[in-house]
C-alpha positions in Angstrom: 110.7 75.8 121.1 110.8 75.2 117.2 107.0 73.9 117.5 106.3 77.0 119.6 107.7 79.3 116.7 106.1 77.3 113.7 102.4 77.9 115.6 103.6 81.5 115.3 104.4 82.1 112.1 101.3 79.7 111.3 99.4 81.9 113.1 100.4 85.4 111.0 100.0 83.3 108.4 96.2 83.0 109.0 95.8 86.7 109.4 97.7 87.8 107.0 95.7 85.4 104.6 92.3 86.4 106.3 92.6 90.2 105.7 94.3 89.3 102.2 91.3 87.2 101.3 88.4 89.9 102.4 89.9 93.1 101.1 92.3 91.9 98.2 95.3 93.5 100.1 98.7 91.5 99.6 99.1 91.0 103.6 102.1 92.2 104.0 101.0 95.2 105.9 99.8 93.0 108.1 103.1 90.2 107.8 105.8 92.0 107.9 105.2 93.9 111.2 104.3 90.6 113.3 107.1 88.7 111.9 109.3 91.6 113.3 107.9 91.3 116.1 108.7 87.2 116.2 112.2 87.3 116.3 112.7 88.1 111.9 115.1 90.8 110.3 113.0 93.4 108.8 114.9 92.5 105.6 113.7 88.7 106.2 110.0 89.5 107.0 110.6 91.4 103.4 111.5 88.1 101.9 109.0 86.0 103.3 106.4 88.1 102.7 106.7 88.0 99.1 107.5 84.5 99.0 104.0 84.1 100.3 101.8 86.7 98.2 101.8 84.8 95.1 100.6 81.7 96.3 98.1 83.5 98.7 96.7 85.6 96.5 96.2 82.6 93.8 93.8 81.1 96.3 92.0 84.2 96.9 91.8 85.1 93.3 90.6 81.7 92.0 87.5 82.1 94.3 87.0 85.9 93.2 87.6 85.2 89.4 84.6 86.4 87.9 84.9 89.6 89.2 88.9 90.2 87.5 88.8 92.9 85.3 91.7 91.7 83.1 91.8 94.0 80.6 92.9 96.6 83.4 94.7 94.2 85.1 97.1 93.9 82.4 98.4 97.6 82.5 98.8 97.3 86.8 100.9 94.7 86.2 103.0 96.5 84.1 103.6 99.0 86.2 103.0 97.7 89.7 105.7 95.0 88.3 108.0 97.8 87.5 107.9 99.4 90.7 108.4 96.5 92.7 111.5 95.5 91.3 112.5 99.1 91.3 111.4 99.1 95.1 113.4 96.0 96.2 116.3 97.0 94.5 116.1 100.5 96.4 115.4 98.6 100.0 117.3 100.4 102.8 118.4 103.6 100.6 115.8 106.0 102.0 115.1 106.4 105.6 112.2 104.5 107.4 110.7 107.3 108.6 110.7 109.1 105.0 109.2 106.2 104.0 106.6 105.5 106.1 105.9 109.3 105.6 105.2 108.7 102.1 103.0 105.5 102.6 100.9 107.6 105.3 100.4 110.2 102.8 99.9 108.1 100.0 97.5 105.9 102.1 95.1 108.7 103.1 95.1 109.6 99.1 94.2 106.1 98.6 91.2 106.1 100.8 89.7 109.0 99.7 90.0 107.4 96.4 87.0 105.3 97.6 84.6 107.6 98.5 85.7 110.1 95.3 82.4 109.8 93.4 80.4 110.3 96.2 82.5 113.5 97.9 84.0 115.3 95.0 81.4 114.1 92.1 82.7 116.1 89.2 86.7 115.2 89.7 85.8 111.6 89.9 84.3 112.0 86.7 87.5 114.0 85.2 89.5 111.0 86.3 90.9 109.3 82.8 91.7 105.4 83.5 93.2 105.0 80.5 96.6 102.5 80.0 99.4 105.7 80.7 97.4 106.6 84.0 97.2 102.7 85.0 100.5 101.9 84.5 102.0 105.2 85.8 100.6 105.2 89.0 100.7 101.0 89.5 104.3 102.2 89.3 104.3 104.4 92.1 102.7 102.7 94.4 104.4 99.9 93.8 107.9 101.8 94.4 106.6 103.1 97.3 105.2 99.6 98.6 108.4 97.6 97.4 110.6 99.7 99.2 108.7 98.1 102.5 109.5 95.0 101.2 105.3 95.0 100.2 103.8 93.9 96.6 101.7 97.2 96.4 98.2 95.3 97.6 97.3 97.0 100.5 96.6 99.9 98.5 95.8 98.7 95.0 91.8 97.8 96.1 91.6 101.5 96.7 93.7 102.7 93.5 91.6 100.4 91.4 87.9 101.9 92.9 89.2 105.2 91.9 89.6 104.1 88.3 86.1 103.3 88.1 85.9 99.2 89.3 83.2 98.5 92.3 85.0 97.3 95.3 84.3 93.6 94.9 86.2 93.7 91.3 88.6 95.6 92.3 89.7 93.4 95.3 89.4 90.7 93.2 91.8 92.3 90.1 94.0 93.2 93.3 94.3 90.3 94.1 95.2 88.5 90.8 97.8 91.7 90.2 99.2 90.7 92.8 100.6 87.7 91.8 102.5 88.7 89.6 104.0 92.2 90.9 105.5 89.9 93.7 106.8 87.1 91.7 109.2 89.6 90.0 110.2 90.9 93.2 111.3 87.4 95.0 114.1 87.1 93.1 115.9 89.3 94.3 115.8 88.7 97.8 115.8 84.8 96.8 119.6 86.0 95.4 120.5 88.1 98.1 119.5 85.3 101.0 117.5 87.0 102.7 114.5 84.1 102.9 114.6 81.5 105.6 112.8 78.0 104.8 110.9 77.1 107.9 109.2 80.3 109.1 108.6 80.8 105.4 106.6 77.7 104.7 105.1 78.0 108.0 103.5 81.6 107.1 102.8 80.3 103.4 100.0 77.6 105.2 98.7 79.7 107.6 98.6 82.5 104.9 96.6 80.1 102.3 94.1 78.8 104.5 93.4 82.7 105.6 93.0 83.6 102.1 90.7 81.1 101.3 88.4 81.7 104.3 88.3 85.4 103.8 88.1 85.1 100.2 84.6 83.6 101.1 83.7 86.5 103.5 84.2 89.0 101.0 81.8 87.7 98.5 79.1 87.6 101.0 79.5 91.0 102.6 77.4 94.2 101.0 80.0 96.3 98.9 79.9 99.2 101.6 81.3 97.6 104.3 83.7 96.4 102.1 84.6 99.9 101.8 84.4 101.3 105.2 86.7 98.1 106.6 89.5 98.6 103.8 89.6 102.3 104.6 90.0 101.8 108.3 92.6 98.9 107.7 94.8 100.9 105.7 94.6 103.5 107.8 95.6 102.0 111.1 98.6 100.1 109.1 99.4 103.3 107.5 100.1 104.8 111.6 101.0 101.7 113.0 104.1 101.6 110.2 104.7 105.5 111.6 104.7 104.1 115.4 107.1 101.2 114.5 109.9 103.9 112.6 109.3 106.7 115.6 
C-alpha cells in the first residue's frame, strides 16, 4: 500500500513539475488539489507544496536562465515575498469560497494581462512598471496565492507579460521569483507541522524531473502558444478551485 501511495505522489509530482516547467507557474495549482484528492489535509498539501517549489523551480530556472530579467525580479521578490508570508500567516481566516472568489477574479484580470497590448493598445502603454507598481502588486497576488497555501506562480507569468516582459522571460523570471517567495513561506508551516516526510519527498522527485522536461518544452514552443495554454490553464484552475469550495 505505501509503494501504491509513493507512485502517487510521484506521479503529481511529475505534473505538477511538467506544467511548472512549460509555463513558469509554481504548480501548486495543480499540487495541492490532487494531493487532496490522495488522502492529504488541505493544510498538508499547503506544506508540501511549498516544500517543493523551490527546488522545482531551481531546475526549471537554470535551464531558462538567459531569459531572467533580474533587475525586475528583484522588486517581485520583495513583494511577492511579503505577501506570502503575510498569506500563510492568514491561512484559514477567510472563507474558501471568498477566496477562491478572489483568485477567480484576480485570475481572469491576470489573463487579460496577456493579450493587453494587443486588445486595449493605448492602456498597455499607460501601464508604469516601475519598482512601487512591481512590488505592490507582487504583494497582492502573493497574499492572495499564500492564503491557498500557493507561492503566487500560477499567476506571476501573466503579471509579469503585463509589465512589458515577452512570455518566454517572463516564465522564466517566474520561475526564478519563485524560489524565493516560497522559501520564506516554508517556515512557517515547517514550525507549525504541517509537512509530512514521505509524500513530501515523493512529490519533490516527481516534481523535479517534470520541471526539467517541461522546462525543455517551453523553449522550443512559439511564444503564442505559450500564451494561449497559460491563459486556458489558469483559467480552468481558477474554476476548478470554485468547484472544489462549492
Amino acid at each position: 500500500m505505501e509503494i501504491i501511495l509513493i507512485i502517487i505522489y510521484l506521479c503529481i509530482g511529475l505534473i505538477a513539475g511538467l506544467m511548472s516547467g512549460v509555463f513558469g507557474i509554481g504548480g501548486g495549482s495543480v499540487r495541492i488539489p490532487l494531493l487532496n484528492l490522495a488522502g492529504l489535509p488541505l493544510i498538508t498539501a499547503f506544506g508540501i507544496n511549498l516544500f517543493v517549489i523551490p527546488f522545482s523551480s531551481l531546475v526549471g530556472a537554470v535551464i531558462h536562465r538567459k531569459n531572467i530579467d533580474r533587475k525586475i525580479a528583484v522588486y517581485v521578490i520583495i513583494g511577492g515575498t511579503l505577501g506570502s508570508i503575510t498569506g500563510a500567516f492568514l491561512v484559514g481566516l477567510i472563507s474558501n469560497i471568498v477566496l477562491a472568489i478572489l483568485f477567480v477574479i484576480t485570475a481572469i484580470i491576470t489573463v487579460v494581462a496577456i493579450y493587453l497590448d494587443r486588445i486595449a493598445p493605448v492602456l498597455s502603454e499607460k501601464i508604469n512598471p516601475n519598482r512601487y507598481n512591481i512590488i505592490g502588486f507582487s504583494f497582492f497576488l502573493n497574499l492572495i496565492t499564500g492564503m491557498r497555501g500557493g507561492s503566487g506562480g500560477s499567476l506571476f507569468p501573466p503579471f509579469l507579460r503585463a509589465m512589458k516582459l515577452d512570455i518566454h522571460k517572463a516564465i522564466a523570471t517566474s520561475l526564478f521569483v519563485t524560489i524565493f517567495t516560497a522559501t520564506f513561506a516554508i517556515s512557517i508551516y515547517w514550525y507549525r507541522g504541517n509537512i509530512i516526510w514521505l509524500p513530501a519527498l515523493s512529490v519533490l522527485v516527481g516534481s523535479i524531473i517534470g520541471a526539467r522536461t517541461g522546462s525543455r518544452i517551453s523553449l522550443k514552443t512559439k511564444p503564442k502558444w505559450l500564451e494561449i495554454g497559460l491563459s486556458v490553464l489558469i483559467i480552468i484552475l481558477a474554476f476548478l478551485t470554485v468547484y472544489k469550495t462549492l
